[in-house]
The first five atom37 places (N, CA, C, CB, O) and aatype in JSON, in Angstrom:
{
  "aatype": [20, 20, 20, 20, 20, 20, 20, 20, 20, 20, 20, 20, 20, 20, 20, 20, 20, 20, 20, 20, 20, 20, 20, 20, 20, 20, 20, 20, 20, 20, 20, 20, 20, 20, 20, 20, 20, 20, 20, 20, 20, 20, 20, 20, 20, 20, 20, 20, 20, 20, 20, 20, 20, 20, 20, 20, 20, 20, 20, 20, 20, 20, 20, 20, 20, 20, 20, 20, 20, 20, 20, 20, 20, 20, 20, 20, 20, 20, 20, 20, 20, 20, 20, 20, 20, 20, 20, 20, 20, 20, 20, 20, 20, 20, 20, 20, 20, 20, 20, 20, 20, 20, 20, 20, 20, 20, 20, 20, 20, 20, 20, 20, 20, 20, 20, 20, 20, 20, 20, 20, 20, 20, 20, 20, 20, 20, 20, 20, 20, 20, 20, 20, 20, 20, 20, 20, 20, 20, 20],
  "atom_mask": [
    [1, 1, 1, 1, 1],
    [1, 1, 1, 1, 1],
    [1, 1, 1, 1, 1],
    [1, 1, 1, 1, 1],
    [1, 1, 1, 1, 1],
    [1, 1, 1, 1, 1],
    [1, 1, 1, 1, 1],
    [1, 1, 1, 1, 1],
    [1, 1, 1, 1, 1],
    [1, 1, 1, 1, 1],
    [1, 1, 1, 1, 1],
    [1, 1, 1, 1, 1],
    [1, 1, 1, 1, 1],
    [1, 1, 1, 1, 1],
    [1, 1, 1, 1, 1],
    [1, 1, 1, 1, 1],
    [1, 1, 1, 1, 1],
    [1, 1, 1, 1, 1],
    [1, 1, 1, 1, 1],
    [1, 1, 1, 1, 1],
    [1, 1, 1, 1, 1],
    [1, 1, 1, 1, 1],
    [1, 1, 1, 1, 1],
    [1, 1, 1, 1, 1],
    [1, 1, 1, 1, 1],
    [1, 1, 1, 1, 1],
    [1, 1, 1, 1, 1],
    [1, 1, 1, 1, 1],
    [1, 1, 1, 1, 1],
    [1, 1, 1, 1, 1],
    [1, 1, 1, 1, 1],
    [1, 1, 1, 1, 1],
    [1, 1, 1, 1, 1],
    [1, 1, 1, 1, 1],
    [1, 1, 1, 1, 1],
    [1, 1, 1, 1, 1],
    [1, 1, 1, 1, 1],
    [1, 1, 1, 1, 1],
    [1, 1, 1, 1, 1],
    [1, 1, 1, 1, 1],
    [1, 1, 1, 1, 1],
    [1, 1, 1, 1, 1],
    [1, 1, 1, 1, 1],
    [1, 1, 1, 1, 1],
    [1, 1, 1, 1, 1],
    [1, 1, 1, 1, 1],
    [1, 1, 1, 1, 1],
    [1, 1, 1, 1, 1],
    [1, 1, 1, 1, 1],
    [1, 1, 1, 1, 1],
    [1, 1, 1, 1, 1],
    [1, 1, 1, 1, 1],
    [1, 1, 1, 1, 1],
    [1, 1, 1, 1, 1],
    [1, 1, 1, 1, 1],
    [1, 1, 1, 1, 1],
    [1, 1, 1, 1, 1],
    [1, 1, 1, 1, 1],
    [1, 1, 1, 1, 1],
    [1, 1, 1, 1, 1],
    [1, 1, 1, 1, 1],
    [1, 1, 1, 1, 1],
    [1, 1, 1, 1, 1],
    [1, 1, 1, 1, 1],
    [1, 1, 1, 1, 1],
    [1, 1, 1, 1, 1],
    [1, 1, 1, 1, 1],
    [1, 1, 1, 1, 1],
    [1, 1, 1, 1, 1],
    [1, 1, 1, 1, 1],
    [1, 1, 1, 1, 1],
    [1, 1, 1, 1, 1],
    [1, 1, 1, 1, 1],
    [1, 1, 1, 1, 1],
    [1, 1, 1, 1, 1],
    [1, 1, 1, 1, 1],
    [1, 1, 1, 1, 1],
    [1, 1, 1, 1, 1],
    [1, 1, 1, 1, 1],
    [1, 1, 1, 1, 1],
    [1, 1, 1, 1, 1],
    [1, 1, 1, 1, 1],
    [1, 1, 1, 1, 1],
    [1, 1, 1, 1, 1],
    [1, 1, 1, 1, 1],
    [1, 1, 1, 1, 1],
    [1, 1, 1, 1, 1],
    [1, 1, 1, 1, 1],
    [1, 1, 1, 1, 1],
    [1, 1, 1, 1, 1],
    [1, 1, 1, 1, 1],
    [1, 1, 1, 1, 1],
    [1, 1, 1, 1, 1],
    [1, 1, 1, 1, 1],
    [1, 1, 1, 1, 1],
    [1, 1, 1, 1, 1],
    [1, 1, 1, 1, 1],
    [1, 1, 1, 1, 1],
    [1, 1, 1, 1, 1],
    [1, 1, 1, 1, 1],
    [1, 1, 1, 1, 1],
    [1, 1, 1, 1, 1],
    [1, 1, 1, 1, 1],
    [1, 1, 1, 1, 1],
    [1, 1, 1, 1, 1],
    [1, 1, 1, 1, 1],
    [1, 1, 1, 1, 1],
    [1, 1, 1, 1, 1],
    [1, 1, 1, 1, 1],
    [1, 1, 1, 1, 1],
    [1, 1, 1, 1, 1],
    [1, 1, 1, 1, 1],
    [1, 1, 1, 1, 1],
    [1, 1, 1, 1, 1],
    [1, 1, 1, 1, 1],
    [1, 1, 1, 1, 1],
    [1, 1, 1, 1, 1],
    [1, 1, 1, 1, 1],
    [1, 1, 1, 1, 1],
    [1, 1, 1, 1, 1],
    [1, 1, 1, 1, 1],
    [1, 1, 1, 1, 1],
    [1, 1, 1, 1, 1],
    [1, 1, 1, 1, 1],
    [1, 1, 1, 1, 1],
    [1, 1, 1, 1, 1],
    [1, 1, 1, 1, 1],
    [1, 1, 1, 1, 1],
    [1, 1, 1, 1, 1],
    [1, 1, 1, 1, 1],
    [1, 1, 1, 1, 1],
    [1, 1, 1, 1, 1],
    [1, 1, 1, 1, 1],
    [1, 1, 1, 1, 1],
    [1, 1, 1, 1, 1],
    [1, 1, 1, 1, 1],
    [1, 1, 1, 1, 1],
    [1, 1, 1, 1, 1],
    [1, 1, 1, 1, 1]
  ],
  "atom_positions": [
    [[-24.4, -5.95, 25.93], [-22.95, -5.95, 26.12], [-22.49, -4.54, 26.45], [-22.23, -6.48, 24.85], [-22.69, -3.69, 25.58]],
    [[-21.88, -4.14, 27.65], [-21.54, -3.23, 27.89], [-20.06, -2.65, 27.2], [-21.7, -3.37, 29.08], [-19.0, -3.25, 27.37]],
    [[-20.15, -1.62, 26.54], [-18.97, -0.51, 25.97], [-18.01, -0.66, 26.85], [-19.33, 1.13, 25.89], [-18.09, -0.39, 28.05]],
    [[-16.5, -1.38, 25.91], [-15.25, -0.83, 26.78], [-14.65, 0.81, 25.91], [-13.76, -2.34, 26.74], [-14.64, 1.28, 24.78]],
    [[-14.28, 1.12, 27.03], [-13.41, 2.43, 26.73], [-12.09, 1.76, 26.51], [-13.33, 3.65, 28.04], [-11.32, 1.53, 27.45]],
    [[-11.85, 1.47, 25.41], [-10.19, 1.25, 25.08], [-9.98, 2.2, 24.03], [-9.68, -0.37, 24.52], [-10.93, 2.66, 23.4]],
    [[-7.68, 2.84, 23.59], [-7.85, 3.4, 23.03], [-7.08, 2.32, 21.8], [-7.61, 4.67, 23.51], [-6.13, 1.66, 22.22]],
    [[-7.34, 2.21, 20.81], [-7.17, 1.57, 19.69], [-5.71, 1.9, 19.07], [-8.32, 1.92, 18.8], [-5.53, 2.97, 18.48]],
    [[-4.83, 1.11, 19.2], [-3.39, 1.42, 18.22], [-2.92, 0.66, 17.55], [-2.27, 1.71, 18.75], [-2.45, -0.32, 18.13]],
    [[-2.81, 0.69, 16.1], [-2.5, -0.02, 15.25], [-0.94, 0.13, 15.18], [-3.27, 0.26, 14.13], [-0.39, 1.22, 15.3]],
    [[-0.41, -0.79, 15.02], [1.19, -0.86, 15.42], [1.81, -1.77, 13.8], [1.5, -2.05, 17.34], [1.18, -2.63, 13.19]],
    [[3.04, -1.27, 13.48], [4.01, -1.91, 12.26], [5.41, -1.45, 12.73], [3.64, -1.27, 10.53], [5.61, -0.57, 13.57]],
    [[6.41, -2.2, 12.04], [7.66, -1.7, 11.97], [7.81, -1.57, 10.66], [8.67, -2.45, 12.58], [6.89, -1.94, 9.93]],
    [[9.1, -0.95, 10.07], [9.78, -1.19, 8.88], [11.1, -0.62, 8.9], [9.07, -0.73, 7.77], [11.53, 0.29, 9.6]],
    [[11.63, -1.26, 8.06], [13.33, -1.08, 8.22], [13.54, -0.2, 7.01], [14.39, -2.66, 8.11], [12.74, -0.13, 6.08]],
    [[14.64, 0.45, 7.1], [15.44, 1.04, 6.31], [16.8, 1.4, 5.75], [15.19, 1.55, 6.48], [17.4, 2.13, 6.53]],
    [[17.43, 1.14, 4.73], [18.57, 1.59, 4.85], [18.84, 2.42, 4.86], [19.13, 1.38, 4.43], [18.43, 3.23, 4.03]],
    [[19.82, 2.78, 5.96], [20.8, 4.57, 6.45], [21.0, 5.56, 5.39], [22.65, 4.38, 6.95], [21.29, 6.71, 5.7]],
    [[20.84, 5.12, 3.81], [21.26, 5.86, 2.92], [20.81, 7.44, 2.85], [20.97, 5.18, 1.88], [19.77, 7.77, 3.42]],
    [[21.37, 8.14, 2.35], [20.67, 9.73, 2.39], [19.49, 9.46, 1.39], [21.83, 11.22, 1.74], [19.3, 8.41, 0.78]],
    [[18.79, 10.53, 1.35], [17.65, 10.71, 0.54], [18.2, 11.64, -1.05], [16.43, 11.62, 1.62], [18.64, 12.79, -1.13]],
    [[18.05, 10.98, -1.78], [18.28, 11.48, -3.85], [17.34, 12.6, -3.74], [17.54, 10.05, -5.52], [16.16, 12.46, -3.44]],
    [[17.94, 13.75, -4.01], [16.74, 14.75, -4.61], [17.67, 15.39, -5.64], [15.94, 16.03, -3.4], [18.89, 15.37, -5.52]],
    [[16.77, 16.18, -7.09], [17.39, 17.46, -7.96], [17.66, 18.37, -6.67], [16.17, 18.32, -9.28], [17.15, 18.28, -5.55]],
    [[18.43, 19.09, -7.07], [18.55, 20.19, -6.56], [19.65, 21.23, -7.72], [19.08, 19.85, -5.01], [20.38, 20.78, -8.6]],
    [[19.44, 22.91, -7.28], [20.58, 23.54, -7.98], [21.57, 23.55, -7.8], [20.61, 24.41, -8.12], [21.85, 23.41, -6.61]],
    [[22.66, 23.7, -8.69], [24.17, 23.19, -8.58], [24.79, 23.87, -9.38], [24.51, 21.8, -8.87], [24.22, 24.21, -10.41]],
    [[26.32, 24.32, -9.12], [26.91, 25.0, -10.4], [27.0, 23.58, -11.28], [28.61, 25.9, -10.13], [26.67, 22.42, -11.03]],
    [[27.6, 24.23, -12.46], [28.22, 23.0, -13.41], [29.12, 22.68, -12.82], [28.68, 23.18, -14.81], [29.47, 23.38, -11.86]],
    [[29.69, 21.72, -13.1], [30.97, 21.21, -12.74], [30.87, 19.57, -12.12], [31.58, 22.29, -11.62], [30.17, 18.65, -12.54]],
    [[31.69, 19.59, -11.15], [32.13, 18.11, -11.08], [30.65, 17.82, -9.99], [34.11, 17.75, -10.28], [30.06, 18.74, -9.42]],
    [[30.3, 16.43, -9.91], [28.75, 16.1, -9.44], [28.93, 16.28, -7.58], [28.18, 14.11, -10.05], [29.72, 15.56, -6.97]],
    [[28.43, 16.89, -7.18], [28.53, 16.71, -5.41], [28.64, 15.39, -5.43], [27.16, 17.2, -4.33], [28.32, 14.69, -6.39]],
    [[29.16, 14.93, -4.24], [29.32, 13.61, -2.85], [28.72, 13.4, -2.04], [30.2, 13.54, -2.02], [29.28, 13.48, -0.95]],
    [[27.95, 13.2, -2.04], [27.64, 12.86, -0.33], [28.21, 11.79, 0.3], [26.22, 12.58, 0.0], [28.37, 10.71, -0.26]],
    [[28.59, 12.07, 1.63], [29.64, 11.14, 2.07], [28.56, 10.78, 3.37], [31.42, 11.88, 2.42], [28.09, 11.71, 4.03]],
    [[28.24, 9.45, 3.64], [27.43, 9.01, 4.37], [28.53, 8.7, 6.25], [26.74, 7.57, 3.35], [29.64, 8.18, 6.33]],
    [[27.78, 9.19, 7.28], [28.37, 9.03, 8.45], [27.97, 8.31, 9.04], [28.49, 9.82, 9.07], [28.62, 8.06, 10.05]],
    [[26.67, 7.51, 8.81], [26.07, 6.82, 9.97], [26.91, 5.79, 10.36], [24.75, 6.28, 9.71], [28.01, 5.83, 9.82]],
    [[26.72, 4.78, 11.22], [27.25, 4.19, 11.68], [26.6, 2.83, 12.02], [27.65, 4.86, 12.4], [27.24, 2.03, 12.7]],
    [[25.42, 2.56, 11.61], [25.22, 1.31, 11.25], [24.32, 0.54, 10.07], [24.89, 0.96, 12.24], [24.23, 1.08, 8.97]],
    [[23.8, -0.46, 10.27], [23.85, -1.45, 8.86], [22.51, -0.69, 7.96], [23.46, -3.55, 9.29], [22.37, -0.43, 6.77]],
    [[21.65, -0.5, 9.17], [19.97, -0.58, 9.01], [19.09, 0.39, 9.95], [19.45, -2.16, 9.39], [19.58, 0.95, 10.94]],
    [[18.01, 0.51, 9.62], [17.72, 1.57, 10.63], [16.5, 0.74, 10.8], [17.61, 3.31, 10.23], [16.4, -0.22, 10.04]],
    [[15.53, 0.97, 11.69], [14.36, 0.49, 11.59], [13.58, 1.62, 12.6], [14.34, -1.13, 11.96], [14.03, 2.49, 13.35]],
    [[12.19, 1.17, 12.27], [10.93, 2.36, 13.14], [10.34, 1.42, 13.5], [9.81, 3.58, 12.34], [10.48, 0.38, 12.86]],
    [[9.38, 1.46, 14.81], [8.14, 0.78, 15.25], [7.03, 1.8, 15.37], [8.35, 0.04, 16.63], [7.4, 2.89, 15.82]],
    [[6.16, 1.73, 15.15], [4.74, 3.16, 14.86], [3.69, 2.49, 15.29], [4.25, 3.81, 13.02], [3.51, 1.28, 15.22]],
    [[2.97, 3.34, 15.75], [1.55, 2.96, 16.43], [0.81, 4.55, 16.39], [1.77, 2.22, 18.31], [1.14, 5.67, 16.78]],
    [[-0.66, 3.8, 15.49], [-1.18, 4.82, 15.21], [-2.59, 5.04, 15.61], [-0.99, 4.93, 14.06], [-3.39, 4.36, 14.97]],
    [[-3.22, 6.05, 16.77], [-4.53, 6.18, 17.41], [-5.23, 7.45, 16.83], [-4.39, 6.27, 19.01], [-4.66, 8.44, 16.38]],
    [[-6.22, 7.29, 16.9], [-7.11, 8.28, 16.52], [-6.65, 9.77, 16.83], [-8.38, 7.97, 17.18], [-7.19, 10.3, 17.8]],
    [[-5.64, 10.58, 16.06], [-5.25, 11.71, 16.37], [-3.45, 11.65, 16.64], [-6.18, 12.12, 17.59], [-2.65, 12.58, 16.59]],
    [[-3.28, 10.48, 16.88], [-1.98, 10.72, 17.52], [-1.29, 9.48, 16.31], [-1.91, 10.36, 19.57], [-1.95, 8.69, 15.64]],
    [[0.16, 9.64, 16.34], [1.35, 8.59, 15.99], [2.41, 8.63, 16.96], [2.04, 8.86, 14.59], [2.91, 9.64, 17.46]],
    [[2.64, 7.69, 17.13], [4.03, 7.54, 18.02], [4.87, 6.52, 17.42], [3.78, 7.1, 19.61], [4.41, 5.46, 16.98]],
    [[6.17, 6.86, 17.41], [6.88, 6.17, 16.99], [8.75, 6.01, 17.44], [6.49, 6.51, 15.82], [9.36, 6.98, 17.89]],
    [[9.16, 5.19, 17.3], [10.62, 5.26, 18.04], [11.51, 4.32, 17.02], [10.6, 4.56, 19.83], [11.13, 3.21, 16.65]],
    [[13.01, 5.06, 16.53], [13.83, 4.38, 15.71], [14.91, 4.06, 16.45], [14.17, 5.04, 14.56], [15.38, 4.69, 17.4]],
    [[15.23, 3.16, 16.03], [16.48, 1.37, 16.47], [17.14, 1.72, 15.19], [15.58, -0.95, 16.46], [16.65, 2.15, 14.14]],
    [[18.91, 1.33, 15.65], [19.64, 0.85, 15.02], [19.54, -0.33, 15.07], [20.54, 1.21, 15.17], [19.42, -0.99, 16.1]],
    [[19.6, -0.93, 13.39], [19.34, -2.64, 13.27], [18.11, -3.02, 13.23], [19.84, -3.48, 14.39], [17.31, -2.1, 13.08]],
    [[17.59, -4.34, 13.33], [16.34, -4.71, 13.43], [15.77, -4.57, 14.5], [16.19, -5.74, 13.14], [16.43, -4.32, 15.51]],
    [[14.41, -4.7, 14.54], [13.59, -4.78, 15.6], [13.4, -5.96, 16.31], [12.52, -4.42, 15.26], [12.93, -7.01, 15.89]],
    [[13.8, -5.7, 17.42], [13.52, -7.16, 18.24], [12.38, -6.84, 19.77], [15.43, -7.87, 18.9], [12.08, -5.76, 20.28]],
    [[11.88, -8.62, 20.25], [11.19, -8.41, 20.97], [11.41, -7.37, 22.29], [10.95, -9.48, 21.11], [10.48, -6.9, 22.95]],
    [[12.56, -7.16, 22.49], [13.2, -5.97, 23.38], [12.38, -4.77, 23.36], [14.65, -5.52, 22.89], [11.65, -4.26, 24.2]],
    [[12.81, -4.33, 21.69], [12.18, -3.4, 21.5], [10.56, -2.57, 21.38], [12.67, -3.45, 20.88], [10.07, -1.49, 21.72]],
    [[10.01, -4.26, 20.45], [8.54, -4.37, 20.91], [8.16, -3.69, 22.24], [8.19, -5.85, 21.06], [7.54, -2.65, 22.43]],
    [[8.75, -4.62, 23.15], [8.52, -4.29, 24.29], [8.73, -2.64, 25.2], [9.19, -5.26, 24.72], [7.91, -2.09, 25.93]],
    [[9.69, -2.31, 24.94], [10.01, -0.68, 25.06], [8.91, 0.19, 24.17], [11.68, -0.31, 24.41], [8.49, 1.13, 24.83]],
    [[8.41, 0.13, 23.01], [7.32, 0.24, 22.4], [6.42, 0.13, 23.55], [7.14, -0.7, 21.3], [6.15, 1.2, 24.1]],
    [[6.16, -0.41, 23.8], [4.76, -1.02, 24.55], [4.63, -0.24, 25.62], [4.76, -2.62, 25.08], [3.66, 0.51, 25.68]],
    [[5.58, -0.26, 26.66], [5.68, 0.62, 27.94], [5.66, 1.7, 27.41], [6.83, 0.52, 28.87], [5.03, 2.45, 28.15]],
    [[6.13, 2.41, 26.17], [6.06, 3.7, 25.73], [4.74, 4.81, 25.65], [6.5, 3.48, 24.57], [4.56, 6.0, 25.91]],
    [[3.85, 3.57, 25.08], [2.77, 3.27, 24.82], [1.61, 3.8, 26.61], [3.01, 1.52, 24.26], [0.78, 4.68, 26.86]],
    [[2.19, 2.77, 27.32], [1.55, 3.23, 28.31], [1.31, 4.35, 29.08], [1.74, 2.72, 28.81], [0.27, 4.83, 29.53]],
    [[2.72, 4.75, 29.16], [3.29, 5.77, 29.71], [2.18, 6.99, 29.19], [4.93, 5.88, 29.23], [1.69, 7.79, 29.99]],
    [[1.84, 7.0, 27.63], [1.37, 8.24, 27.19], [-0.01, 7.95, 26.7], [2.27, 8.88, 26.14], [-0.47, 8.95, 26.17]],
    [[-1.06, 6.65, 26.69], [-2.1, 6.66, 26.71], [-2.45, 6.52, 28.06], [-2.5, 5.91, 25.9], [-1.58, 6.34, 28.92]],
    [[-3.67, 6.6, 28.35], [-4.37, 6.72, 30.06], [-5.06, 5.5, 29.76], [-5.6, 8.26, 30.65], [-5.27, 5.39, 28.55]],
    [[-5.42, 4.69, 30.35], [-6.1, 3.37, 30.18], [-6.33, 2.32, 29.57], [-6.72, 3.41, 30.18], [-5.15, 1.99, 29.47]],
    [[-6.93, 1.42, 29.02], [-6.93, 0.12, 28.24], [-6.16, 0.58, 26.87], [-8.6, -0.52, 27.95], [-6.83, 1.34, 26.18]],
    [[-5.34, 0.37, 26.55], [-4.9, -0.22, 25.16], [-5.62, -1.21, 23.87], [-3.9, -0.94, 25.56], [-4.87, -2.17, 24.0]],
    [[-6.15, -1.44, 23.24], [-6.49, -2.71, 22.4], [-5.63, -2.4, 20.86], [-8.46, -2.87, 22.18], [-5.93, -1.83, 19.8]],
    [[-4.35, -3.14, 21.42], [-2.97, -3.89, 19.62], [-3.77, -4.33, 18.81], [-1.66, -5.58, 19.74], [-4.61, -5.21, 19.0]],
    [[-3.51, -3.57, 17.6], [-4.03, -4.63, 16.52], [-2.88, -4.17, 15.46], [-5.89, -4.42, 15.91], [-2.59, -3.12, 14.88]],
    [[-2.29, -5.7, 15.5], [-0.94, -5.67, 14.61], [-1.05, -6.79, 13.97], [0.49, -5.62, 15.32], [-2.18, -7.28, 14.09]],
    [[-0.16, -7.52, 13.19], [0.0, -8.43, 12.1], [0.67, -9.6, 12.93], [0.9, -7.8, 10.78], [1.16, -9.3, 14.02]],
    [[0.74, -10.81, 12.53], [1.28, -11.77, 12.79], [2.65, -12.09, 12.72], [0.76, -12.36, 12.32], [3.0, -13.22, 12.38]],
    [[3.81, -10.83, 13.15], [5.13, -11.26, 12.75], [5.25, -11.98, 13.93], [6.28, -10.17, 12.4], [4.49, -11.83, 14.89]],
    [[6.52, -13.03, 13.86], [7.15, -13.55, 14.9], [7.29, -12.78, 16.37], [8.35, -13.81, 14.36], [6.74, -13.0, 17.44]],
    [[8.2, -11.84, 15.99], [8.06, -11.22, 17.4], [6.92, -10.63, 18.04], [8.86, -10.29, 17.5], [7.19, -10.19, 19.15]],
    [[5.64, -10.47, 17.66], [4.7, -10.12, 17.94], [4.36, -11.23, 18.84], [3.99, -9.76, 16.93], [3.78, -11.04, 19.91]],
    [[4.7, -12.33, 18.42], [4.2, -13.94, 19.0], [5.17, -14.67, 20.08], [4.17, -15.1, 17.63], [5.01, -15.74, 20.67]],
    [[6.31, -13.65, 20.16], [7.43, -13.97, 21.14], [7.07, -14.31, 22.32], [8.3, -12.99, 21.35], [5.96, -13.89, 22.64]],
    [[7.83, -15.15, 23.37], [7.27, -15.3, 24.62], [7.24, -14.06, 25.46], [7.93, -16.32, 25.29], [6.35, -13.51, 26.1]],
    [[8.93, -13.71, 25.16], [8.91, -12.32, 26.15], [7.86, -11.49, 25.5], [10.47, -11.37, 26.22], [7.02, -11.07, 26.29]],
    [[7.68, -11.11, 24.15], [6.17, -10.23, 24.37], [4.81, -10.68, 24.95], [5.68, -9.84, 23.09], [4.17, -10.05, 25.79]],
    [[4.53, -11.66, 24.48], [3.37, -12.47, 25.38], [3.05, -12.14, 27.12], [3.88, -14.13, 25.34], [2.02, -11.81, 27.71]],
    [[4.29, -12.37, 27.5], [4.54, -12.54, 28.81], [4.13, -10.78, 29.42], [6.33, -13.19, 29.01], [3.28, -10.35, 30.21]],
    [[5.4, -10.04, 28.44], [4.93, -8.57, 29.05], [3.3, -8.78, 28.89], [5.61, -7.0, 28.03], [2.67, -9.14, 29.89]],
    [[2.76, -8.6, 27.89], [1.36, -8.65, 27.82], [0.82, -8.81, 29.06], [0.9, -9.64, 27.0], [0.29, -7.9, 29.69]],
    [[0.94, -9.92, 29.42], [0.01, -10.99, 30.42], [0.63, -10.34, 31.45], [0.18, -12.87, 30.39], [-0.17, -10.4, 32.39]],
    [[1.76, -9.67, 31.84], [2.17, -8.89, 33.05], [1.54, -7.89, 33.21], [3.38, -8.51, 33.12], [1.3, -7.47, 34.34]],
    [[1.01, -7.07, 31.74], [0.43, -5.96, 32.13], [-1.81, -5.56, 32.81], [0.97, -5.25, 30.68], [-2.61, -4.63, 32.83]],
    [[-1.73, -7.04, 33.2], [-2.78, -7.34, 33.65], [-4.3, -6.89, 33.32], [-2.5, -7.14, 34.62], [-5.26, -6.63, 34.04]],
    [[-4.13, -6.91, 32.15], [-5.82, -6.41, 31.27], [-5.73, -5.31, 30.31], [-7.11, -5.71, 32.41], [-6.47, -5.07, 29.36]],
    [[-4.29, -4.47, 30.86], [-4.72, -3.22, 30.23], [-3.96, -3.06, 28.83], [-4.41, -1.98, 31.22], [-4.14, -2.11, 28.06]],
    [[-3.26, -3.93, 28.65], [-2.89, -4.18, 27.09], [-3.74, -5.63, 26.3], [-1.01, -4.48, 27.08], [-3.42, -6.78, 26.6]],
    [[-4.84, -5.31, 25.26], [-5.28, -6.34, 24.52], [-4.59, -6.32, 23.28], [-6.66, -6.33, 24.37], [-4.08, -5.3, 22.84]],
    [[-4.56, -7.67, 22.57], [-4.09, -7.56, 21.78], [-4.91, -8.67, 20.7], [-2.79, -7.57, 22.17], [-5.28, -9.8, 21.0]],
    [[-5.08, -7.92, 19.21], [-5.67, -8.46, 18.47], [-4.72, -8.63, 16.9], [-6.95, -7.74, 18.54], [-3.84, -7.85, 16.54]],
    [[-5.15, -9.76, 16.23], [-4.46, -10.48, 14.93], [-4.97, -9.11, 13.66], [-5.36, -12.53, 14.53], [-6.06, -8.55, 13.51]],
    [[-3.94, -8.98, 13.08], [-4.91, -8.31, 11.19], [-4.58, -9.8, 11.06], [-3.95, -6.69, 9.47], [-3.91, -10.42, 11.9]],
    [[-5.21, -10.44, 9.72], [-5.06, -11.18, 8.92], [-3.74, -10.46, 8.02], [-6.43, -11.45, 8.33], [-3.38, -9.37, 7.57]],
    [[-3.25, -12.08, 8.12], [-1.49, -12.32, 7.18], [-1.5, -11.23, 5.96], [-1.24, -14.3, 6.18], [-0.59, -10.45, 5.68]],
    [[-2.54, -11.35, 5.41], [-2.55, -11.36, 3.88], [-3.57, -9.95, 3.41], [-3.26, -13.05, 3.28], [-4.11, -9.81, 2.31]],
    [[-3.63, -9.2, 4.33], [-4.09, -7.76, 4.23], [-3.12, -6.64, 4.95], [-5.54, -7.69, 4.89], [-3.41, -6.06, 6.0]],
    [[-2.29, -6.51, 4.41], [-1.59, -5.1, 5.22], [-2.56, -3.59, 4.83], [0.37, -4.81, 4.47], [-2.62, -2.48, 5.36]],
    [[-3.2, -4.17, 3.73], [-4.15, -2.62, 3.82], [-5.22, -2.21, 4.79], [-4.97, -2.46, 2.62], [-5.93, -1.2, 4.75]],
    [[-5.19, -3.22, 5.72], [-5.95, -2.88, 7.15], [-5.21, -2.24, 8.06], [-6.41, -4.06, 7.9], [-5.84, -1.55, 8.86]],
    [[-3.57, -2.29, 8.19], [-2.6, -1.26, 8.93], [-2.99, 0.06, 8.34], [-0.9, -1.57, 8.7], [-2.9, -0.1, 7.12]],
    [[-3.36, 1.25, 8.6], [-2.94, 2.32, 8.35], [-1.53, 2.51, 8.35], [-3.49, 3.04, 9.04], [-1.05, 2.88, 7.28]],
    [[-0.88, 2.36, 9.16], [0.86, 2.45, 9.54], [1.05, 1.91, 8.74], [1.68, 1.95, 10.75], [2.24, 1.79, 9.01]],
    [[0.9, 1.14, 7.46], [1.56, 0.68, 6.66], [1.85, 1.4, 5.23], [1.05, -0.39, 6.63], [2.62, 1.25, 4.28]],
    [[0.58, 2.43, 5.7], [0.67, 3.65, 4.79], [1.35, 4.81, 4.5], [-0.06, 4.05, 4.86], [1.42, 5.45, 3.46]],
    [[2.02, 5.02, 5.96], [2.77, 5.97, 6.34], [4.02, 5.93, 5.83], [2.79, 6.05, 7.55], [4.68, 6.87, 5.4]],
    [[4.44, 4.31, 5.91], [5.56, 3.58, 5.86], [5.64, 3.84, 4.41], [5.53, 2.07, 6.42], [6.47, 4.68, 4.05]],
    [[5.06, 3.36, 3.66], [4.68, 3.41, 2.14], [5.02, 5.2, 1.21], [2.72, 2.99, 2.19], [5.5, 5.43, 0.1]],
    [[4.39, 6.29, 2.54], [4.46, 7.68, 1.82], [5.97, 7.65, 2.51], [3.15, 9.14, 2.25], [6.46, 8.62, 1.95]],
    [[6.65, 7.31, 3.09], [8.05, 7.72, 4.01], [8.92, 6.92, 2.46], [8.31, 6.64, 6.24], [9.84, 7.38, 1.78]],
    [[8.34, 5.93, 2.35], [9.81, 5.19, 1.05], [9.45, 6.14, 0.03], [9.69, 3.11, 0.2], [10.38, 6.9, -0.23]],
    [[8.47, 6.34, -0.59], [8.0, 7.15, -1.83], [8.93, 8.52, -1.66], [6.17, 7.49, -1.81], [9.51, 9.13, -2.56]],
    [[8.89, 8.81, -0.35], [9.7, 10.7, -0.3], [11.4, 10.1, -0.24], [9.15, 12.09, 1.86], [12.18, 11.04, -0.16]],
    [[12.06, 8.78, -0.25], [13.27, 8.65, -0.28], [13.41, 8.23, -1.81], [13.78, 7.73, 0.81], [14.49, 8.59, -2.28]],
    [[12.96, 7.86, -2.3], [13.19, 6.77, -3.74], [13.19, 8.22, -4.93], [11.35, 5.2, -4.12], [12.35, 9.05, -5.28]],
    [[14.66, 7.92, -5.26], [14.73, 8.67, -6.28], [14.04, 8.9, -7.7], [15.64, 8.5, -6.4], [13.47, 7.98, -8.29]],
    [[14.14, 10.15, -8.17], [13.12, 10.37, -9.18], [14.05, 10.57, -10.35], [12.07, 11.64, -8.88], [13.6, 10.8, -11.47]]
  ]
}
């Protein structure tokens, strides 16, 4: 069986809420700071894809939809040089037509492979995701 040269990217999203990040910090005494939040919408979300050396990643207001998948994907191309091989999880939009379709438009050079449902500890990106909530969650 002859060796393909593909480059391997493991891909996740996760959402977040806009909230600021809780830390101690020094303060006179007195009345407790405010933080007064500006954003401007509900939710934030990331899509990440992670290759041997590199992460890339791009944040959406709101959820992630197959749109975005898809902008992901071309992103993707744009900055790897040749075959692609996805290996992401079984969400819905992963299984969307319009993603499918881009797929199958992009004529060989995006593969795409299943993790099993019931192991996210095969994402690396799910790890990242995991140290990113740990540095927001107050202590």
């Amino acid at each position: 069986m002859r060796r393909q040269r593909q480059t391997i990217v493991f891909i996740d999203e996760s959402g977040s809420p806009p909230r600021p990040t809780r830390a101690r910090t020094w303060a006179p005494r007195g009345p407790t700071p405010v933080l007064q939040e500006t954003f401007n919408w509900k939710s934030l979300s990331l899509i990440g894809g992670l290759a041997l050396w590199r992460f890339r990643f791009q944040i959406h207001a709101g959820s992630i939809k197959s749109l975005q998948v898809i902008e992901f994907l071309k992103h993707l191309q744009r900055h790897i040089p040749g075959k692609i091989l996805i290996l992401w999880d079984g969400a819905p939009i992963h299984r969307s037509l319009l993603v499918k379709n881009y797929i199958a438009s992009a004529k060989g050079r995006i593969q795409v492979e299943r993790l099993p449902a019931d192991a996210p500890e095969l994402n690396p990106v799910e790890y990242l995701w995991g140290i990113s909530r740990r540095m927001k969650s107050p202590t």
